[in-house]
ZANU-26198 format. One line per 3 residues: for each residue x negated, y negated, z of C-alpha. Coordinates in Angstrom, 2 decimals. Each point is the difference from the previous one (the first is absolute). Layout:
N
X/Y/Z; ...
//
This chain:
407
-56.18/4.02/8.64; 0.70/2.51/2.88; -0.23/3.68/-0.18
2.39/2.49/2.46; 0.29/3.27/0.40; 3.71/0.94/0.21
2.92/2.73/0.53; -0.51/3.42/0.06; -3.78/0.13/0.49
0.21/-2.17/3.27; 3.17/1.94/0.96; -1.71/3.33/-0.49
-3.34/-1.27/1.52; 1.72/-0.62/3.45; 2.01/3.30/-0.13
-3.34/1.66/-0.28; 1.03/1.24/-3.45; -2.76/0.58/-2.49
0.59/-3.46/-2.30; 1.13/1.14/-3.60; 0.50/-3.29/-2.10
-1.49/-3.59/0.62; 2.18/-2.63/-1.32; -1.02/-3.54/0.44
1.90/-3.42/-0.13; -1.94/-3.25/-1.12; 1.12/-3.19/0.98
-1.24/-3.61/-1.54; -0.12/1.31/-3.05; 1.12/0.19/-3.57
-0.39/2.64/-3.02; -2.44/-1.61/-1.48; -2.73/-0.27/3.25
0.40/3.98/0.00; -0.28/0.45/-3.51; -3.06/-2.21/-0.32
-1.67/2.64/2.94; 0.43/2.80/-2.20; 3.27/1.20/1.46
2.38/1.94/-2.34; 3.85/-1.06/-0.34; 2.34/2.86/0.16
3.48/-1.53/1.22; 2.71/-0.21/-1.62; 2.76/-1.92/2.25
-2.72/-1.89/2.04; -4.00/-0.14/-0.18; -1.51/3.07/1.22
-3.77/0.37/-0.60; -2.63/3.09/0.12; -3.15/-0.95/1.50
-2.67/0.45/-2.57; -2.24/2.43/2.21; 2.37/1.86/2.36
3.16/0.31/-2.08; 2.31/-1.22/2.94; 2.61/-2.33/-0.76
0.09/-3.69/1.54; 3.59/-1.56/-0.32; 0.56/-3.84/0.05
1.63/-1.31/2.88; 3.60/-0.22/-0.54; 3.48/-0.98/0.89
2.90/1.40/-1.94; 3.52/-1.23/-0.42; 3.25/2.52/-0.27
1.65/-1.57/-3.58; 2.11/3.36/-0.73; 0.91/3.28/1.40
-2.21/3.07/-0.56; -3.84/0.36/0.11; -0.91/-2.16/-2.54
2.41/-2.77/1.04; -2.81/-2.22/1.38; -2.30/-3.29/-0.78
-3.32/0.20/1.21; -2.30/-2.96/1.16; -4.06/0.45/0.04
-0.71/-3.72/0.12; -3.14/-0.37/2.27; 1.75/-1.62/2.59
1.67/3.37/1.57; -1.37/0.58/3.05; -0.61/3.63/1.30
2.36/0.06/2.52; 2.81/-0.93/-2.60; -1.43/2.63/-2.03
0.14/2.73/2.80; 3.82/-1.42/0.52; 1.19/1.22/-3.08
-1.05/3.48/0.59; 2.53/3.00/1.02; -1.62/1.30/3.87
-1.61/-1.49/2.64; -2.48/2.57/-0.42; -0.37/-0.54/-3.46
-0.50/-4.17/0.96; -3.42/0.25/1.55; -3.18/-1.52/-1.89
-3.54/0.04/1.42; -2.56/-2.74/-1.16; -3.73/0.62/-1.32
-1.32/-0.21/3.27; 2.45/3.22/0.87; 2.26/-1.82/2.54
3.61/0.61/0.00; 2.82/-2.73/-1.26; 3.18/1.34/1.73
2.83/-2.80/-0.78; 2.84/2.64/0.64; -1.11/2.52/3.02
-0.86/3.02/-2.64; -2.56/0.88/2.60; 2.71/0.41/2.70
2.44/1.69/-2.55; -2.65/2.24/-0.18; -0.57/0.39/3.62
3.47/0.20/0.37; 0.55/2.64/-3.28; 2.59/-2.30/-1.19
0.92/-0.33/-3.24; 1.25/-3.69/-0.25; 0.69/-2.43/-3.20
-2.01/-3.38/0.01; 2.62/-2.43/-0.86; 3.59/-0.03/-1.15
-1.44/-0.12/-3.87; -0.40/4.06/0.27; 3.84/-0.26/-1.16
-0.91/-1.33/-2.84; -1.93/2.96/-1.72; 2.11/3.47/0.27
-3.22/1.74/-0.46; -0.65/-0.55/3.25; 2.54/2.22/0.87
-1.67/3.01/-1.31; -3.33/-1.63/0.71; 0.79/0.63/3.84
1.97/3.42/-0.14; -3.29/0.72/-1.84; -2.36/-1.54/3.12
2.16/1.89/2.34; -0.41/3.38/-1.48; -3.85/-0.92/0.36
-0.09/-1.27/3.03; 3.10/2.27/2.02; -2.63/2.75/1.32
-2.10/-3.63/1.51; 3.11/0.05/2.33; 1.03/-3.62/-2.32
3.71/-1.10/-0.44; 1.97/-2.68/-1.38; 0.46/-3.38/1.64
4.14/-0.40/0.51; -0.10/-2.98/-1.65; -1.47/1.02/-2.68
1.90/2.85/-0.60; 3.39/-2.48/0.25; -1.51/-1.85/-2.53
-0.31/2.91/-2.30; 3.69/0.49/0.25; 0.73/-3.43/-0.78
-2.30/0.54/-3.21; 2.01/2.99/-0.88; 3.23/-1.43/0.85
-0.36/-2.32/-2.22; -1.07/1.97/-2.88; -3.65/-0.58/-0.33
-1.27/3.10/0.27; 2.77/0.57/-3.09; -2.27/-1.76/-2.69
-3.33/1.79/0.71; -1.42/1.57/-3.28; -0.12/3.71/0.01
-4.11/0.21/-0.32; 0.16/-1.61/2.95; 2.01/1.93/1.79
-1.80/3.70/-1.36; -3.51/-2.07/0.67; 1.12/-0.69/3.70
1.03/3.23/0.59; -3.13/2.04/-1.31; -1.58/-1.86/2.00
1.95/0.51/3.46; 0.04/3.98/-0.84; -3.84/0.00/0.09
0.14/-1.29/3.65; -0.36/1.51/2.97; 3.59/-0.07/0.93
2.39/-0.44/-2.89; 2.96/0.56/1.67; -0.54/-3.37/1.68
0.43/-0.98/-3.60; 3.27/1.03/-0.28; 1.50/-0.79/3.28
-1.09/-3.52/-0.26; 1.56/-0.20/-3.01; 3.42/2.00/1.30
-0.31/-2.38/3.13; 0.27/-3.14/-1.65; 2.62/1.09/-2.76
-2.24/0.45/-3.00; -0.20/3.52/-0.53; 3.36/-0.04/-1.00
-0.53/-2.71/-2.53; -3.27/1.36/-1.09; 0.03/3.90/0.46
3.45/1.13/0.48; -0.35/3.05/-1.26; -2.24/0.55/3.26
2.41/-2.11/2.20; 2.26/2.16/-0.62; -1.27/2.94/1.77
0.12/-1.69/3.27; 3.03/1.51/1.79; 0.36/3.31/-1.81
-0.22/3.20/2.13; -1.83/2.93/-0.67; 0.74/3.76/1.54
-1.88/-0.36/3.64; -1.60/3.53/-0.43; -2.27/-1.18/-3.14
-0.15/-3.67/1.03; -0.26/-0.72/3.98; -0.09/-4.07/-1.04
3.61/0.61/-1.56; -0.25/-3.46/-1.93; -1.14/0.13/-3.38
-1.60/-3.36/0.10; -1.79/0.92/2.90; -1.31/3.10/-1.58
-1.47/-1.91/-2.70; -1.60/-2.39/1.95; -1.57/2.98/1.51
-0.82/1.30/-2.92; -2.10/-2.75/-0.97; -1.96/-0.53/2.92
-0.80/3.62/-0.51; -0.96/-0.59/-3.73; -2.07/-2.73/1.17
-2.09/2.26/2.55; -0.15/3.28/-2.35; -1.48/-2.53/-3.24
-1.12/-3.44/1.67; 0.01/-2.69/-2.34; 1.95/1.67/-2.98
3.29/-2.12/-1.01; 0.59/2.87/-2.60; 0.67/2.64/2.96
2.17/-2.70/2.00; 2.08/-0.70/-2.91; 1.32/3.62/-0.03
0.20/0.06/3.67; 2.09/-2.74/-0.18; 1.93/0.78/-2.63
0.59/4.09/-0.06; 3.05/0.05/1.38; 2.33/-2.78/-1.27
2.66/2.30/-1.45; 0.71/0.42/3.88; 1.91/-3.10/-0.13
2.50/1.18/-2.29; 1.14/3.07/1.81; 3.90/0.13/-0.02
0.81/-0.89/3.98; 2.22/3.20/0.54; -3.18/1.81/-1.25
-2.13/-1.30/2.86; -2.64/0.55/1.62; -0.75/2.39/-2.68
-1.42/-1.32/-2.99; 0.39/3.46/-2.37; -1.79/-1.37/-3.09
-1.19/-3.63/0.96; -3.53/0.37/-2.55; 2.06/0.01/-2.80
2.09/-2.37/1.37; -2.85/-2.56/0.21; -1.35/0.05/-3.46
2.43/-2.69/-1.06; -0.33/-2.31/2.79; -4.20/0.77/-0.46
-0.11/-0.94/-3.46; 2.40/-3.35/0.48; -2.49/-1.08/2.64
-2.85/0.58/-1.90; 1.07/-1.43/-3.28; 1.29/-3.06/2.45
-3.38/-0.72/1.81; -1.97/0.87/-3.35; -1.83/2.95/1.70
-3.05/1.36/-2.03; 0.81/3.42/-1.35; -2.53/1.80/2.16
1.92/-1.26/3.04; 3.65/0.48/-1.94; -1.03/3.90/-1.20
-1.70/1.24/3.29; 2.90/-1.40/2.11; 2.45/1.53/-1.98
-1.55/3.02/-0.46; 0.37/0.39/4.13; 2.98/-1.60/0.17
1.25/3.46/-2.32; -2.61/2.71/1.60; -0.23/-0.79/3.01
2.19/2.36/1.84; -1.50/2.67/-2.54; -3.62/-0.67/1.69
1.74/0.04/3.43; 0.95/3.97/-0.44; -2.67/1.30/-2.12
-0.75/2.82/1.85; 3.99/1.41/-0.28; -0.59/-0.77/-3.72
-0.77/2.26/-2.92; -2.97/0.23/-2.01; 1.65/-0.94/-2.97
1.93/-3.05/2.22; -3.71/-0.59/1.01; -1.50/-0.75/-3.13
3.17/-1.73/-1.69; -1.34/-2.68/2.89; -3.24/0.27/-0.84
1.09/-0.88/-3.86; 2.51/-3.34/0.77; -2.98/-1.34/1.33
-2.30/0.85/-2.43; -2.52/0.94/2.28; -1.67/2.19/-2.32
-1.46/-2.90/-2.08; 0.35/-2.29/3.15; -0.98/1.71/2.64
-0.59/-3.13/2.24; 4.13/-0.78/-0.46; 0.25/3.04/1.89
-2.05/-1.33/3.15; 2.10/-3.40/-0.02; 3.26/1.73/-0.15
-1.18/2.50/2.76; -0.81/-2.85/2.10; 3.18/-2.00/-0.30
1.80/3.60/0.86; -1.88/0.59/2.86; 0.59/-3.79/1.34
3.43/0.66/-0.54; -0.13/3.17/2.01; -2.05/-1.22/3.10
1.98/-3.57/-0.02; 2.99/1.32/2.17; 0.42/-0.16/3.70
-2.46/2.00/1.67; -1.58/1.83/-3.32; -3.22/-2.63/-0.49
-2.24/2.49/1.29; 1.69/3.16/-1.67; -1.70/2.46/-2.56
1.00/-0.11/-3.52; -1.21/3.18/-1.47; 1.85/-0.31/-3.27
-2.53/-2.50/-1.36; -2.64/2.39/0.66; 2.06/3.12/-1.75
1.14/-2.79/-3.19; -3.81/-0.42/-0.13; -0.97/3.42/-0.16
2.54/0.56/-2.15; -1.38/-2.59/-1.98; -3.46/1.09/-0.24
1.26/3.74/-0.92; 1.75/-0.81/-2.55; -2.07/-2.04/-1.40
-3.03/2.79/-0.54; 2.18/1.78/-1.97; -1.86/-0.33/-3.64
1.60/0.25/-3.60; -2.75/1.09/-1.96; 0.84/3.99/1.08
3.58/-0.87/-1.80; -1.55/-1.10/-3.30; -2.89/2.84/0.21
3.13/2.37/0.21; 1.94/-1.31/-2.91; 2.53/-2.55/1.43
0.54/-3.05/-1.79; 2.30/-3.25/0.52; 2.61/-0.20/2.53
-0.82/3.83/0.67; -2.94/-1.05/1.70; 1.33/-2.78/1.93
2.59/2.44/1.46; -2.48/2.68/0.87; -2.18/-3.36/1.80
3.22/-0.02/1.99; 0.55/3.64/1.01; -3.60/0.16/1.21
0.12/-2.94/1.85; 3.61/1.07/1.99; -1.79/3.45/0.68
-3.37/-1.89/1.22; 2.40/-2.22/2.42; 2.18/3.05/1.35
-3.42/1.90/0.93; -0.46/-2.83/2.00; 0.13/0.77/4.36
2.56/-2.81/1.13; -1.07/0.30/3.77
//
């Protein structure tokens, strides 16, 4: 029985990267040696095992056979006569097909090492056709890699056509789909995400309610990029710097202005009422990809109000706190902050804004916080009862925002 480190912690080890995850593959070996050491099994299509100090999971070696289309669509075989190498062949990248041995040394049967060198992003073997994961998989390594300087392998790329071409990409569950993508909006660069996908013909299979932005003009004066699609790339590489890490943030970003796409074409480049426009389009995508209601609310929520947040200081008071209210910001105060944030990335992720101010956060916060001092208890003291009260609450807190200095 032989024990290798493999995947993402040798990847990350030679990019200097802190390592995150250790996953191991044994070879020479069957369920039963593991379990007898005190490992735990916890796989489901193929034996997986947690090691019964460190938690980390050892794998079996394996080879796996494509018997339908889809994700699942595969036979697996962990006898313990796979070798490493033909274990490391089955995997998606070069980069992602390196092992290192218990001595530390490197097993390189692909030239991951050189991809890496090289910042290539390049498939191991003509199998990566066979799982349309993959497909996300790498949109999802180039939006963590893109700032590296990384790209795509041609080859590679042609072969993700082909996959989409021929409809593989077609049968991929929608968990998968929503898992991939949370994922890629946490990176570094998510628009990488998306253009990958746009470049090899999946977005439109996958997301065309974002595909379909690409192409449609916006008035030059507001928008210096012009193409919506652009913008929203934009938008979430801006999301991405302002909250680093939060796929909650990117999913408005990416989303906020889909009702863009439906703009009459003798109505362009203007797009006179585009957030309401996009609530229909929002909700079909997110009941689509099965998005978790925090994601589905907060995106829709700045899909509606976003243009609201954009000229808060022309608005009034009243105007003001009728914001404030749709997002409940009074009893979720911290819904306030996201939605702020995905505003703000939408503001600075235009052509030449990513360094401009964005002082309407800062007045919707103050607002915020005034109207939020404003007590009841001095209503009941003084006789008020039932919705009497809650209207008086309201006065006092329009008064408490229009004392407010908007400079």
């Amino acid at each position: 029985m032989n024990i290798y480190l493999v995947g993402g912690a040798v990847r990350d080890r030679l990019l200097g990267l802190p390592v995150q995850d250790r996953d191991y593959v044994v070879v020479g070996a069957q369920p039963d040696d593991l379990l007898r050491l005190g490992y735990k099994s916890v796989g489901k299509d193929f034996p997986v095992f947690l090691h019964p100090q460190t938690s980390e999971e050892y794998a079996l070696a394996r080879t796996e056979r494509k018997t339908g289309r889809g994700y699942h669509g595969f036979a697996f075989d962990t006898a313990p006569q796979v070798t490493l190498e033909e274990d490391l062949q089955r995997r998606d990248l070069t980069i992602n097909a390196m092992a290192e041995d218990e001595q530390g040394a490197l097993i390189d049967p692909f030239g991951g090492a050189a991809d890496l060198r090289d910042r290539l992003l390049r498939h191991v073997s003509p199998a990566f056709a066979e799982d349309p994961v993959r497909v996300l998989r790498l949109a999802r390594f180039a939006a963590r890699y893109a700032s590296r300087g990384f790209r795509i392998a041609g080859e590679t790329l042609e072969l993700m056509r082909q996959m989409v071409h021929a409809g593989e990409v077609d049968h991929l569950q929608a968990e998968r789909v929503w898992a991939e993508t949370r994922k890629a909006l946490g990176e570094a660069t998510p628009s990488a995400f998306v253009q990958t996908l746009r470049d090899c013909g999946a977005l439109k299979v996958l997301l065309p309610e974002v595909d379909a932005l690409y192409g449609v003009p916006q008035r030059a004066e507001y928008h210096p990029e012009i193409d919506t699609g652009v913008h929203v790339g934009m938008v979430l590489d801006m999301a991405a710097r302002l909250a680093p890490g939060d796929a909650l943030i990117g999913w408005c970003a990416l989303t906020h202005d889909l009702g863009k796409a439906l703009t009459p074409s003798h109505k362009l480049p203007s797009h006179h009422g585009h957030e309401h426009a996009g609530i229909a389009p929002l909700e079909a995508l997110c009941t689509r990809l099965k998005v978790p209601s925090d994601y589905a609310t907060l995106a829709l929520l700045v899909c509606r109000l976003h243009l609201l947040a954009h000229t808060a200081l022309e608005l009034k008071p009243a105007t003001v706190l009728g914001l404030l209210e749709q997002l409940d910001s009074f009893r979720r105060p911290e819904r306030l902050e996201q939605f702020l944030l995905a505003c703000e990335a939408d503001r600075r992720g235009r052509l030449g804004l990513a360094e401009a101010d964005y002082p309407q956060a800062a007045f919707l916060r103050r607002a915020h916080a005034a109207a939020a001092q404003v007590d009841a208890q001095p209503f009941i003291d003084g006789g008020l009862a039932g919705p009497a009260i809650g209207a008086a609450i309201r006065e006092a807190r329009v008064r408490a925002i229009a004392a407010l200095d908007k400079t």
